[in-house]
N, C-alpha and C positions, 0 to 999 in steps of 0.2 A: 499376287500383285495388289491388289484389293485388300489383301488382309495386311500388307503393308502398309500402302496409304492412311491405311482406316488407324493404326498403330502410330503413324506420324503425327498425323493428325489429333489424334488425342493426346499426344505428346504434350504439343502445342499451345492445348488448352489446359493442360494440365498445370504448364508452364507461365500461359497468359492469365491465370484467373488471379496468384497473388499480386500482378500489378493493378491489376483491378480492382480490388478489394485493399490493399495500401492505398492504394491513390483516395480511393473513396472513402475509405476510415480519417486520412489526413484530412481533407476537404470537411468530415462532421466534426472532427477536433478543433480544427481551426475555425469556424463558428463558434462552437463552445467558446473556445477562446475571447474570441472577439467579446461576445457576450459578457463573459464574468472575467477575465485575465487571469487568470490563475497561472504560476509560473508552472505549475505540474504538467496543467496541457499545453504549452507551450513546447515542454521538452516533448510531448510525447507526438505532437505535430514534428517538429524535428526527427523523432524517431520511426514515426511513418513515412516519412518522405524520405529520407535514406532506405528504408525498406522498399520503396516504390523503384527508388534507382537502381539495388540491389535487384530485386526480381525483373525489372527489365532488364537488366544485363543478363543474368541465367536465359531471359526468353530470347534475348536477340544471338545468345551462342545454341540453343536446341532450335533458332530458325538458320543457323550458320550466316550470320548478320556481320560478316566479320567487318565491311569497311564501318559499320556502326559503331562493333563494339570498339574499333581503334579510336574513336572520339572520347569513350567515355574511361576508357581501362584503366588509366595513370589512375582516375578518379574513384574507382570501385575498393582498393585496398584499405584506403585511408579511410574510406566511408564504415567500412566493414569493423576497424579500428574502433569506430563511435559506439557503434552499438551499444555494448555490457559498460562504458561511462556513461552513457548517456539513461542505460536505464537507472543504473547505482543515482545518478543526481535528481529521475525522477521519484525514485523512494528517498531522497533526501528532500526532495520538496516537498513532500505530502505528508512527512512526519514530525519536520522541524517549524515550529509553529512560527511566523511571519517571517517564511524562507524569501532571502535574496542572493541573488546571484553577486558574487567575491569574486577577487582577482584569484583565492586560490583554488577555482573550479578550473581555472583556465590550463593549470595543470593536466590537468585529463586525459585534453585535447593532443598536449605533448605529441604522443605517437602516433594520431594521427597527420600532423602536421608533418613530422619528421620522416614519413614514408612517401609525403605527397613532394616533398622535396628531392628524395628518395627516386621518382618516380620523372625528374624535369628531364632526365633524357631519352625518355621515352616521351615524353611531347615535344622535343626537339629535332627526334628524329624522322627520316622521310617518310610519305607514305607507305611507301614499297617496302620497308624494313618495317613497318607499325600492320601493316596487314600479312606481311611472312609471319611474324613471330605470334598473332591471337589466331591466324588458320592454323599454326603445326607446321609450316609449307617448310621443308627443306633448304637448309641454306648455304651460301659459298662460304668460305675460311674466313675471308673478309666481316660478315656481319656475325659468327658464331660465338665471338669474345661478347658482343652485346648484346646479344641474344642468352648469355648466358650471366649477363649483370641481369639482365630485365628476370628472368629464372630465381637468380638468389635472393634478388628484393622479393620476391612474393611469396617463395619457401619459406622465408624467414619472416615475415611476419604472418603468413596465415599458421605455419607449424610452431612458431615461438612466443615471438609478441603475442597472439590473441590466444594461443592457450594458456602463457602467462596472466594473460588480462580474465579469463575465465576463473582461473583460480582465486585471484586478488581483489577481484571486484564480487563473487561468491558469497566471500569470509565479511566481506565489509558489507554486503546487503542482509547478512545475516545478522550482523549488529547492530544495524539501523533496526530492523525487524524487532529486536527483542526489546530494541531500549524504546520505539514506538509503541509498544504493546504496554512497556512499563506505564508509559506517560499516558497513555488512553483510558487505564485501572486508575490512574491516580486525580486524573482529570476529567473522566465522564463516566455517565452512568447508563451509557449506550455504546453499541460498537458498529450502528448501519452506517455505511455509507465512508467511515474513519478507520475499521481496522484492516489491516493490510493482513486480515488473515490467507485472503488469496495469492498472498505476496507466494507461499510456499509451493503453491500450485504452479504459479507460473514459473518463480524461479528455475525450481527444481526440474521442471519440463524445457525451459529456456537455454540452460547452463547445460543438461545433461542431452538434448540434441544439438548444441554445438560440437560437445567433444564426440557425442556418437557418429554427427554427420561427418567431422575430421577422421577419423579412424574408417572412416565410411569408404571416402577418396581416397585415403593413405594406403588402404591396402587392394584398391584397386575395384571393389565390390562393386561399387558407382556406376560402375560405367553399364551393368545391367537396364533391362526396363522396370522392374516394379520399385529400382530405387529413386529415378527422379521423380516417379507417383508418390513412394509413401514421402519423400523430403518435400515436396511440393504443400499436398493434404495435410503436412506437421505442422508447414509452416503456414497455411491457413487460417488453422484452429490457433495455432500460439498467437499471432496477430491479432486475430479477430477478439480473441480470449484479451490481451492486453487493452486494444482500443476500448472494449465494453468496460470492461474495469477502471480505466481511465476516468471516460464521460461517468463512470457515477461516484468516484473517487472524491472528497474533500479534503482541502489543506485545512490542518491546523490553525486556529486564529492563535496570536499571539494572546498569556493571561494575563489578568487586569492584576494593578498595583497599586492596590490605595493603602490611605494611610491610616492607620491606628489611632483616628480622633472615634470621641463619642462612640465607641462600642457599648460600653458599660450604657450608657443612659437609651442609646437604641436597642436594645436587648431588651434592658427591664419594661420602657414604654413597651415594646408589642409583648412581653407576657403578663402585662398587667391589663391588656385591651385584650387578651383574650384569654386568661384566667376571670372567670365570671364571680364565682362566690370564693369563700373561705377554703371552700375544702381541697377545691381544686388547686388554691395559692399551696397548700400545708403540702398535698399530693405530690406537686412540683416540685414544691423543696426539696423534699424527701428526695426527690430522685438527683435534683442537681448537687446534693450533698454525695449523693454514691457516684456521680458523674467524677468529682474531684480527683480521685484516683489515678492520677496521672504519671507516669514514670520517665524518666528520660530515657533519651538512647543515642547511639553512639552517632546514629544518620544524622541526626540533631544539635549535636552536641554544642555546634556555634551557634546557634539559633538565638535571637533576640526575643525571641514571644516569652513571657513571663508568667508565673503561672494562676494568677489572677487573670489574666487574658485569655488563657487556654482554659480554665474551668467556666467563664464568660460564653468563650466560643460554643465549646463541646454543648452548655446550656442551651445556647441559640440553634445548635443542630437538634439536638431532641424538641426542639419546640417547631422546630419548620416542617421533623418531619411528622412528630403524633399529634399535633395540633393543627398543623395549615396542610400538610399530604402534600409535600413538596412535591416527591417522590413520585407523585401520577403525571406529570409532565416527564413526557416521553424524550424530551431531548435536554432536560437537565445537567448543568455542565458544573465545575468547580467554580466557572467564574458567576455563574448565577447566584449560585452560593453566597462567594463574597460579597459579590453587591447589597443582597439582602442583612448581611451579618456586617456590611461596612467596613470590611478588613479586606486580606490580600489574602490570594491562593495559598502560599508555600504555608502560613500560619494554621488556615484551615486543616490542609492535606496533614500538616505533623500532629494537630489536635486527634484528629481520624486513625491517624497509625499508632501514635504513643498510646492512647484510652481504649480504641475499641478492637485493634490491632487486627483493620485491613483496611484497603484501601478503599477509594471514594465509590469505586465500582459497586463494589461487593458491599460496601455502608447501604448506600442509596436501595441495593438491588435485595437486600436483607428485609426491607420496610416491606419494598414490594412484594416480595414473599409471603410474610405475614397476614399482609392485607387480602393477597388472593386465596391464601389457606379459609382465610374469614369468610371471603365471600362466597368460594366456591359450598362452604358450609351452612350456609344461608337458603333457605328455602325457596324465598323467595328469588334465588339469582340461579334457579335452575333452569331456567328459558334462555341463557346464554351460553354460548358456547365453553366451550376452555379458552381459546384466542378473544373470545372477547371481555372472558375475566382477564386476559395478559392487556391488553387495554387498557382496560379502568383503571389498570393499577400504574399503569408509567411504561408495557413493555412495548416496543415497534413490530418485535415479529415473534411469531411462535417460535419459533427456535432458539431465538434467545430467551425467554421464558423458560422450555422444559430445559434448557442447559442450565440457567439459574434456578429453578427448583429443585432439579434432580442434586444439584452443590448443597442445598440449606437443608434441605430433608432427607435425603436420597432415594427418594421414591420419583414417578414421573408425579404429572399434576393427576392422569388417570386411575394410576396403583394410589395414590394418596385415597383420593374420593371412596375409590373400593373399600379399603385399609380402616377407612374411618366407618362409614354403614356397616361394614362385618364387627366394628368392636360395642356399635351400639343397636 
């Protein structure tokens, strides 16, 4: 008897801890919110609070809550509905640079709107039929035609509609994914806090304990005890996993778009203010003559930059970055770039791919490279760390550093250092 209760009971709490923890993820999101507005956390306050509703209904059916759960039932399908849109629109606002919300988001919503209408006769109906049909309670001839609409509506969208929506929303987060990843390489020369590399972790955990939990109840498994622990404890860590990633997530600013005045004369002032003598001016040349080599390509092919502009630019990037060490400012962006060069992003980014043939990421993170081969070589810069040569040189964390090093040389930054004392 004891080792019953004691089994209930933790049931229970098993059951009660993800309302707790949504509720209280929502409540830090919507601060944030408040705070900076961000449309990202906005969705994801939305998607905490459906998850809050969602796990009280699971607790108020393992406390057998049934006159409860008939208030809220009509309302759980349609909510259930939002989930996999509502997260596809948050990786659509945190990768689409000055994201707004369109009339064609409101699509989304479609099915769950259409289940909740779906669902009016079962808020129309009595009590007495609304608490038989969420107990299981046996019923006369009379209510079992409606008893068995209220049945089809929920078969058919928890077994249809949302494993449809699993599949559909999947394919489409994976292409946000790649073409964000694209525009992050092209646009900065950091990835904290901007790249949705975790996107894959949660996705993949997200999308594939849907269909497992589905297969879970469909063939009856569920109704064990170690299943509503481990679905419980899943859904904890995937919540908790989302909200964290959330709060340290940043949207995209939209890039700057100037016009193509005075490049040529802003250029040559700042390499004439810091080219000092003769030798360094002839040095420079030298090099912005082997810069010129620029070829078209097919990405480009309508492009307006001319090629008087683009051997201008490409000059202005070699001077920002072996002259002034652009490149050790850790949050260096494409639009930083511009500003200083007086021109527009897309000009720069195609100067970078057509001449040095990669993107802004791998330009920028090239220099840095260099520079910490240099210093780590340095005698004097052997009282620093390895992390804090990735420092000096422009990097935010260690691990972007040996994943950038280990690309340009392929050694780590440790095997380098060894590599170089054994050859001398």
């Amino acid at each position: 008897m004891q080792t019953v209760c004691f089994m209930e009971l933790f049931i229970n709490i098993i059951y009660a801890l993800p309302v707790y923890q949504a509720f209280t993820l929502m409540l830090l999101l919507l601060l944030r919110w408040f705070a900076s507005d961000g449309k990202h956390l906005l969705l994801m306050v939305i998607f905490q609070f459906i998850a809050t509703v969602y796990f009280l209904f699971n607790f108020l059916y393992a406390t057998h809550s049934f006159e409860s759960i008939g208030l809220i039932y009509p309302f759980i399908l349609p909510l259930i509905l939002l989930f996999a849109p509502l997260f596809y629109l948050y990786l659509k606002a945190v990768s689409t640079p000055g994201f707004h919300f369109s009339k064609k988001h409101f699509y989304h919503v479609l099915p769950s709107i259409i289940y909740l209408l779906l669902n009016l006769p079962f808020m129309l109906a009595a009590p007495a039929e609304k608490l038989k049909y969420v107990s299981q309670i046996q019923t006369n001839t009379e209510s079992e035609t409606l008893h068995l609409y209220f049945s089809i509506v929920y078969i058919s969208g928890i077994y249809l509609v949302l494993n449809l929506q699993i599949v559909y929303y999947f394919f489409r987060s994976v292409r946000i994914f790649r073409k964000h990843q694209e525009y992050i390489d092209n646009h900065y020369s950091y990835t904290e806090n901007i790249s949705l590399g975790w996107f894959k972790v949660i996705a993949f955990s997200f999308f594939f304990f849907l269909v497992a939990n589905q297969m879970l109840y469909f063939s009856g498994i569920g109704n064990n005890f170690y299943s509503p622990a481990i679905y419980n404890i899943s859904m904890l860590v995937i919540t908790l996993l989302v909200a964290y990633f959330s709060l340290m997530q940043k949207e995209l600013k939209p890039s700057v778009s100037l016009p193509e005045k005075h490049l040529a004369n802003r250029i040559e002032s700042e390499l004439s203010d810091s080219l000092t003598n003769e030798s360094d001016v002839t040095s420079a040349g030298i090099q912005a003559e082997n810069l010129l080599e620029i070829t078209s390509s097919g990405k480009y092919a309508g492009s307006a930059l001319q090629e008087e502009q683009k051997s201008r630019i490409i000059y202005g990037l070699t001077t920002l970055m072996e002259r002034e060490k652009a490149y050790t400012n850790a949050s260096l962006s494409l639009d930083d770039v511009a500003l200083k060069l007086n021109t527009n992003t897309k000009y720069i980014s195609q100067a970078i791919n057509e001449h040095f043939g990669r993107n802004f990421y791998h330009f920028v993170n090239f220099y840095r490279i260099e520079e910490a081969k240099r210093l780590m070589l340095e005698e004097e810069n052997l009282k620093y760390s390895i992390y804090g040569i990735a420092q000096m040189v422009g990097f935010g964390s260690k691990s972007s550093f040996n994943a950038a090093f280990r690309k340009f040389t392929g050694l780590t930054p440790t095997g380098f250092i060894s590599n170089t004392q054994a050859k001398s």
